[in-house]
N, CA and C atoms as a LAMMPS dump frame, in Angstrom:
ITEM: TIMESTEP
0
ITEM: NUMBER OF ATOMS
360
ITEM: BOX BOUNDS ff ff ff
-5.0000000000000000e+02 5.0000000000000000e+02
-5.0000000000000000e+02 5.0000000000000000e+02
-5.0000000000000000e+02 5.0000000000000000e+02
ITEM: ATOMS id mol type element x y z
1 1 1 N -59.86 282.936 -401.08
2 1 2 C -60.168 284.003 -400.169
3 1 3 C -59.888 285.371 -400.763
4 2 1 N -58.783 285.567 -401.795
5 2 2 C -58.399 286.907 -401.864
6 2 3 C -59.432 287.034 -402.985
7 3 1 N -59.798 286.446 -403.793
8 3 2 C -60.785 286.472 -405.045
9 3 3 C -62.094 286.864 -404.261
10 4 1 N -62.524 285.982 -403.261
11 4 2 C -63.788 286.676 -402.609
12 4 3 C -63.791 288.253 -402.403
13 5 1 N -62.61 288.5 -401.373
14 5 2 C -62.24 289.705 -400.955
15 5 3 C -62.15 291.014 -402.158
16 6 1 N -61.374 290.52 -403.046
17 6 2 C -61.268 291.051 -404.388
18 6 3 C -62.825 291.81 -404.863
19 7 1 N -63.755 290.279 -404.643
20 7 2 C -64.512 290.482 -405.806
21 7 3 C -65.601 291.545 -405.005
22 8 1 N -65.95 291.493 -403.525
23 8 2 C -66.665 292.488 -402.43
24 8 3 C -65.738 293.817 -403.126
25 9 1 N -64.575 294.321 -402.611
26 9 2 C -63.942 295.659 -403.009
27 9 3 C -64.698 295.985 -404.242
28 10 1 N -64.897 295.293 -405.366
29 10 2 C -65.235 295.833 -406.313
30 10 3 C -66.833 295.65 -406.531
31 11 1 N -67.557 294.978 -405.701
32 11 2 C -68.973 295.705 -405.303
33 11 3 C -69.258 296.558 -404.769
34 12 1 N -68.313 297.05 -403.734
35 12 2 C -68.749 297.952 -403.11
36 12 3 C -68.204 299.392 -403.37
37 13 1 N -66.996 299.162 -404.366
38 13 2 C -66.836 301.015 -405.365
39 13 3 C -67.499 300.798 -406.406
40 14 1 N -68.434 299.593 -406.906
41 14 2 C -69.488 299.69 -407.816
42 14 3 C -70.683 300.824 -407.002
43 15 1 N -71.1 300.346 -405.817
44 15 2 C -72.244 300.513 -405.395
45 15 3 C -71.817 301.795 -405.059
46 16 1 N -70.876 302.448 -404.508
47 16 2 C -70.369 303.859 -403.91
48 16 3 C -70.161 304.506 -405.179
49 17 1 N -69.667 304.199 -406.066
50 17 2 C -70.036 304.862 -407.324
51 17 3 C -71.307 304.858 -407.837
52 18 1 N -72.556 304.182 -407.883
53 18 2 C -73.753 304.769 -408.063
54 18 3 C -74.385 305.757 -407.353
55 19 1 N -73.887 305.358 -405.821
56 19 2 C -74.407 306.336 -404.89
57 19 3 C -73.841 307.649 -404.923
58 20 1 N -72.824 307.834 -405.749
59 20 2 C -72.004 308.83 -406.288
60 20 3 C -72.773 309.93 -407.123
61 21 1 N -72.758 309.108 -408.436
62 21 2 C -73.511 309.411 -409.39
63 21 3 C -75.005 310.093 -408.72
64 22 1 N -75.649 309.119 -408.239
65 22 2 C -77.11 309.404 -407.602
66 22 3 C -77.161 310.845 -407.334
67 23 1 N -76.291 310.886 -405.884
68 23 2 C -75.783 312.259 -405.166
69 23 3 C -75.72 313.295 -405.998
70 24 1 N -74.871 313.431 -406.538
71 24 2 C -74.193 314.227 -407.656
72 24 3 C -75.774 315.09 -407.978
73 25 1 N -75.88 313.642 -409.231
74 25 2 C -77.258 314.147 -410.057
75 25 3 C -78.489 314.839 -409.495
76 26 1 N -79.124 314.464 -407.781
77 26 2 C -79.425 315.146 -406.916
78 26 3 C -79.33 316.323 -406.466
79 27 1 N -78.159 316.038 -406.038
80 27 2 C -77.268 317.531 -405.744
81 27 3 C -77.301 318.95 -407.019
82 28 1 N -77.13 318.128 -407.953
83 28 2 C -76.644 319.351 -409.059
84 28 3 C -78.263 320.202 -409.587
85 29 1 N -78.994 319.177 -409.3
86 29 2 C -80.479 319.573 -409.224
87 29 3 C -81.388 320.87 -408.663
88 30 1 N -80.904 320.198 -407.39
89 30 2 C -81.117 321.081 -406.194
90 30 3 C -80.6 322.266 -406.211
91 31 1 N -79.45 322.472 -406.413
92 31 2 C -78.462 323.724 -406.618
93 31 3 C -79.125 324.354 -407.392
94 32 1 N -79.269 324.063 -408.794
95 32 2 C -79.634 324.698 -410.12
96 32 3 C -80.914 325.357 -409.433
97 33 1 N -81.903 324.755 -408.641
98 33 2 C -83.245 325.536 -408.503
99 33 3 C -82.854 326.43 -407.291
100 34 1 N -82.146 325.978 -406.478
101 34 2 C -82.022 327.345 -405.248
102 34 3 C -80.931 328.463 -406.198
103 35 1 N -80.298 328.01 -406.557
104 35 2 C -79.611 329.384 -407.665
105 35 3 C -80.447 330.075 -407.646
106 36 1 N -80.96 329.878 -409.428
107 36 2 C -82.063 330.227 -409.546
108 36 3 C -83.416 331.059 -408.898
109 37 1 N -83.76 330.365 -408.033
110 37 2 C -84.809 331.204 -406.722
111 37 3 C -83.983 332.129 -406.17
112 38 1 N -82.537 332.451 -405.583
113 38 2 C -81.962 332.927 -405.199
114 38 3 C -81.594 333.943 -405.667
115 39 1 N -81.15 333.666 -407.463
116 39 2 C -80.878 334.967 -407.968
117 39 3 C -82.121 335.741 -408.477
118 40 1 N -83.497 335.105 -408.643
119 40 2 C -85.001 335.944 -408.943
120 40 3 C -84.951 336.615 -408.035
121 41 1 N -84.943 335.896 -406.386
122 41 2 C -85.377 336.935 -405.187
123 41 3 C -84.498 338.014 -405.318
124 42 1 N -82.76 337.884 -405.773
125 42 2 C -82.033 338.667 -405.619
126 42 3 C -82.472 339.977 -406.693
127 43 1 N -82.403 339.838 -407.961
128 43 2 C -82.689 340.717 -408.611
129 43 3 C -84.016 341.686 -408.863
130 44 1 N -85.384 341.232 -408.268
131 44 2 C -85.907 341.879 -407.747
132 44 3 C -86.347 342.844 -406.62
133 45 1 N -85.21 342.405 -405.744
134 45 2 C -85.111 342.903 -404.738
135 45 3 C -84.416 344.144 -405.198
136 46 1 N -83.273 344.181 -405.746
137 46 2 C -82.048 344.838 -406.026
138 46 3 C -82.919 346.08 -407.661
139 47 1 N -83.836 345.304 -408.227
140 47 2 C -84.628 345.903 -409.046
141 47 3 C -85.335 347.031 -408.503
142 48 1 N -86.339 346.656 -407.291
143 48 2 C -87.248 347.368 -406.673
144 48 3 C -86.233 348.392 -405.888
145 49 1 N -85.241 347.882 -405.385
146 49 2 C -84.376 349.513 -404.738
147 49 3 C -83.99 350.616 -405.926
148 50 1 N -83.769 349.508 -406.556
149 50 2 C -82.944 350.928 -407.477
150 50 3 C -83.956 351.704 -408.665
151 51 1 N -85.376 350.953 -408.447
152 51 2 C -86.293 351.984 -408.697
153 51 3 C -86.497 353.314 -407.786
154 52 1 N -86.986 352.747 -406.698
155 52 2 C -86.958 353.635 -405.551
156 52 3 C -86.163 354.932 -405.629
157 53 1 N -84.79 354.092 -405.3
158 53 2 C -83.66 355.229 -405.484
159 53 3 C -83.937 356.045 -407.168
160 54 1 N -84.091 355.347 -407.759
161 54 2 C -83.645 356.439 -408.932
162 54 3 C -85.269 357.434 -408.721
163 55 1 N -86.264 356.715 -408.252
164 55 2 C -87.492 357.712 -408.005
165 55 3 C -87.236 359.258 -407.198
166 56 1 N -86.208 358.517 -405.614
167 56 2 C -85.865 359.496 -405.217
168 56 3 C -85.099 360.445 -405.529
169 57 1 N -84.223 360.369 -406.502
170 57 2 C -83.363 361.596 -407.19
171 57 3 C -83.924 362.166 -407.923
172 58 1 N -84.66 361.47 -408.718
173 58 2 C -85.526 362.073 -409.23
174 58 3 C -86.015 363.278 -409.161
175 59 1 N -87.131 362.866 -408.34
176 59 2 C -88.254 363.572 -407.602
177 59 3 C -87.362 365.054 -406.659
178 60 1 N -86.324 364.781 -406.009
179 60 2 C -85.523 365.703 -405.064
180 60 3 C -84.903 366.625 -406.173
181 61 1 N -84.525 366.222 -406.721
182 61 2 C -83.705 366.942 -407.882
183 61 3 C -84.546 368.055 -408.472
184 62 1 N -86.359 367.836 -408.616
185 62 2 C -87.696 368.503 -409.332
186 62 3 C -87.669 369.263 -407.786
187 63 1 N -87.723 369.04 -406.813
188 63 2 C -87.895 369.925 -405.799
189 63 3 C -87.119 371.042 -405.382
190 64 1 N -85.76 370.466 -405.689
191 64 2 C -84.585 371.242 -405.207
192 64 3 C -84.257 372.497 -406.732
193 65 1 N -85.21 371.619 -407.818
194 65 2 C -84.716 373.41 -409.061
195 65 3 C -85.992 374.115 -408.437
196 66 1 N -87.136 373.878 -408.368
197 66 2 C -88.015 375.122 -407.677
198 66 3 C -87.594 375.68 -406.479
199 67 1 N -86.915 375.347 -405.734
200 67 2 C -86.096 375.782 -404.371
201 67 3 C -85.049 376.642 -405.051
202 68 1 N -84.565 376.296 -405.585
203 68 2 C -82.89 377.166 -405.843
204 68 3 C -83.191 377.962 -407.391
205 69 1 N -84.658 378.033 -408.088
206 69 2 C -85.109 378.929 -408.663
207 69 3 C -85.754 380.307 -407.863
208 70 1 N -86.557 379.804 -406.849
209 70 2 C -87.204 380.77 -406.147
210 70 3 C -86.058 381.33 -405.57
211 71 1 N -85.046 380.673 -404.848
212 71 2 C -84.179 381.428 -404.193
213 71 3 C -83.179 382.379 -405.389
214 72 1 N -82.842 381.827 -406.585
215 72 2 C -81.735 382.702 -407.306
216 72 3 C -83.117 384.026 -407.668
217 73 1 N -84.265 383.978 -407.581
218 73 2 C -85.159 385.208 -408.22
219 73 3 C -85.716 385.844 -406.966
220 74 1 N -84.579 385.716 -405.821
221 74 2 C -85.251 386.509 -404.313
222 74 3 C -86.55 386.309 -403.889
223 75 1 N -87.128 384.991 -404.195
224 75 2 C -88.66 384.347 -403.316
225 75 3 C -88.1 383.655 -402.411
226 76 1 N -87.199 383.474 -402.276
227 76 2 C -86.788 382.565 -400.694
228 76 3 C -85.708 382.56 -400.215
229 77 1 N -85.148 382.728 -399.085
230 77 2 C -84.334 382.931 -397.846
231 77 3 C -83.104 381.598 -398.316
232 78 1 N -83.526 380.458 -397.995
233 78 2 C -82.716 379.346 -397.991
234 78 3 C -83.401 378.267 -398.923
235 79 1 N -82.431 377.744 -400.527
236 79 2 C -82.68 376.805 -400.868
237 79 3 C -83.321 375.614 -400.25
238 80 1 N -82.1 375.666 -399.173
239 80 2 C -81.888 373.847 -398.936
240 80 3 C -82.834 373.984 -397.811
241 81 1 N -83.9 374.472 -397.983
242 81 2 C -85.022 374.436 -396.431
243 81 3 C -86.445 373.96 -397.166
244 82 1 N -86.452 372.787 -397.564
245 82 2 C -87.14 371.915 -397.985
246 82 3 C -88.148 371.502 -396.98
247 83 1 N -89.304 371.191 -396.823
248 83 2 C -90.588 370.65 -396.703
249 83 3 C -89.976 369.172 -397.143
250 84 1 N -89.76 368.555 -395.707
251 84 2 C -89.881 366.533 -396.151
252 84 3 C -90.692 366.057 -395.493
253 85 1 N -91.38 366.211 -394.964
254 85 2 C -93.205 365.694 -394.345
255 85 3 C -92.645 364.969 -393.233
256 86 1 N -93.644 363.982 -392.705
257 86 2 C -93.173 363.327 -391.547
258 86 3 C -92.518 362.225 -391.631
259 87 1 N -91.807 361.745 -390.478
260 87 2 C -91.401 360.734 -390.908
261 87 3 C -91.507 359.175 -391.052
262 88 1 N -92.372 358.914 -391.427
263 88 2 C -93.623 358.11 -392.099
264 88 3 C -92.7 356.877 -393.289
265 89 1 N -93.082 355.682 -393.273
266 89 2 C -92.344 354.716 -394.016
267 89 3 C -92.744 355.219 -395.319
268 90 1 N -94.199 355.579 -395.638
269 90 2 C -94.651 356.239 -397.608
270 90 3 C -93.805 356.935 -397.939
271 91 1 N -93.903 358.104 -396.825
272 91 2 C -92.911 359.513 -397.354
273 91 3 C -91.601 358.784 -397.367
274 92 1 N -90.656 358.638 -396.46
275 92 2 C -89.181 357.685 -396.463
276 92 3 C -89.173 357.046 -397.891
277 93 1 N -90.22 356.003 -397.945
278 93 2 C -90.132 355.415 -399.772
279 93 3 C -90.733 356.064 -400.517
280 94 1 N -91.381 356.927 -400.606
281 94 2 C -92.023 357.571 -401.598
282 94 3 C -91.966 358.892 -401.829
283 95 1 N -91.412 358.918 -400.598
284 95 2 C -91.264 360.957 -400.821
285 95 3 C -92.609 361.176 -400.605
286 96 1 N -93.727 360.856 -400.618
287 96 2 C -95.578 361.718 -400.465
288 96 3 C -95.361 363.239 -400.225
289 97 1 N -95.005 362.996 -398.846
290 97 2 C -95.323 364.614 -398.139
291 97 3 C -94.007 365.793 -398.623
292 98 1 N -93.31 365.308 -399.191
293 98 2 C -92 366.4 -400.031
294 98 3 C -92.591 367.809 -400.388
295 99 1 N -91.792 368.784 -400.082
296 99 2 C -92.459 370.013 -401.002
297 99 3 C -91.468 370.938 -400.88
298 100 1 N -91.199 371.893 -401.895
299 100 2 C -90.275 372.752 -402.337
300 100 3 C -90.353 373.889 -401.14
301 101 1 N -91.414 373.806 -400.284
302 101 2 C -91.735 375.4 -399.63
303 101 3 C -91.288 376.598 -399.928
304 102 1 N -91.591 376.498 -401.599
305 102 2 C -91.998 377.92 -401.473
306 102 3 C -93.248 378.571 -401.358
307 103 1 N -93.147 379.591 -401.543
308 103 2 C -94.292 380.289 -400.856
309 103 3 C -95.117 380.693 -402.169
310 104 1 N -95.559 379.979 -403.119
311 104 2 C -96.446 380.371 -403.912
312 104 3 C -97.619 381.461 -404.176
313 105 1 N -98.252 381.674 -403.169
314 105 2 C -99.25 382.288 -403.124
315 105 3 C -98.569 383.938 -402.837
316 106 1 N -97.589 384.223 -402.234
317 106 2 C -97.356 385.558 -402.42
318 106 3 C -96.399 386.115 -403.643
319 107 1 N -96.173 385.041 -404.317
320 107 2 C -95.301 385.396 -405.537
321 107 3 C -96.737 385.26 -406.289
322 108 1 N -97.675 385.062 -406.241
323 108 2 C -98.631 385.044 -407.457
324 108 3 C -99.635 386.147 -406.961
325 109 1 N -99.72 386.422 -405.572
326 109 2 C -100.674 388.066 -405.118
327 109 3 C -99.533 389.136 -405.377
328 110 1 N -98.5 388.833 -405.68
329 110 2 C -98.058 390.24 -405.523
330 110 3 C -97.814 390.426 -406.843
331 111 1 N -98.214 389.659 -407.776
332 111 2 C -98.049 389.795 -409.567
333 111 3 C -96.92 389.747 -410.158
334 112 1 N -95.958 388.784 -409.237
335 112 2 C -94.619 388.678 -409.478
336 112 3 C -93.898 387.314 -410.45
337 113 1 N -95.128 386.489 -410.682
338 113 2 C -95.372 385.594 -411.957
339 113 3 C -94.323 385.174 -412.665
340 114 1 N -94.577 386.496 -413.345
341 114 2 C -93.959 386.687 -414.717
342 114 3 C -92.897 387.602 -414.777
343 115 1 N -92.279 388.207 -413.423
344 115 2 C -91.474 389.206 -413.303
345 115 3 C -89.83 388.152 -413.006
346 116 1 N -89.403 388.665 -414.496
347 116 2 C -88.138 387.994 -413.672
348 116 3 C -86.956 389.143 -413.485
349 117 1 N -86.207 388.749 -412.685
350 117 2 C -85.11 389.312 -412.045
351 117 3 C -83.93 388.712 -412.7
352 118 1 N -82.828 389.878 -413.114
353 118 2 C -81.449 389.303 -413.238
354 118 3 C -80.644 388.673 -412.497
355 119 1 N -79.676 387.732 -412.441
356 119 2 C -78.895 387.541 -411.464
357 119 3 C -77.746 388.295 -411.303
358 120 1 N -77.135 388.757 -410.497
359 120 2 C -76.122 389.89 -410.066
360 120 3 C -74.854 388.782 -410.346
């Protein structure tokens, strides 16, 4: 009887050890490809923002020296009074409608171009 008993115990951590193994090898499978998918989705995701973002400093940074040029050469009242268009998901990601507001057209009728001014 104990030899029977014996000899079942050790079929059946035979068989729970394949099903072990099986699992495992399954398992470790599976993982490896959702990683994987997980960290592609991740790093493109995380890619595409920090294009964005670095677009937007960019781009604000080109707006804000014609703003705080016009203003240090007395064409404008207030730098930081920027033109940001509506508020629209393009413009939000793309900036589109952005603009320095200055006033171009009377710094170029009044022949003031090429006139520069010292700073005090």
């Amino acid at each position: 009887m104990e030899t029977s008993l014996k000899q079942k115990e050790e079929k059946l951590e035979k068989q729970i050890g394949l099903l072990r193994d099986e699992k495992t090898e399954i398992s470790t499978s599976e993982i490896c490809f959702k990683t994987t998918y997980r960290d592609l989705t991740l790093f493109s995701v995380m890619t595409s923002t920090l294009i964005i973002i670095a677009h937007a400093v960019a781009y604000m940074t080109h707006e804000y020296s014609h703003s705080f040029t016009a203003w240090a050469l007395g064409w404008m009242a207030n730098p930081l009074a920027l033109d940001y268009g509506p508020a629209t998901l393009s413009n939000i990601l793309f900036l589109r409608d952005v603009s320095d507001n200055v006033s171009y057209d009377q710094i170029f009728a009044g022949g003031q171009a090429c006139k520069l001014q010292p700073l005090p």
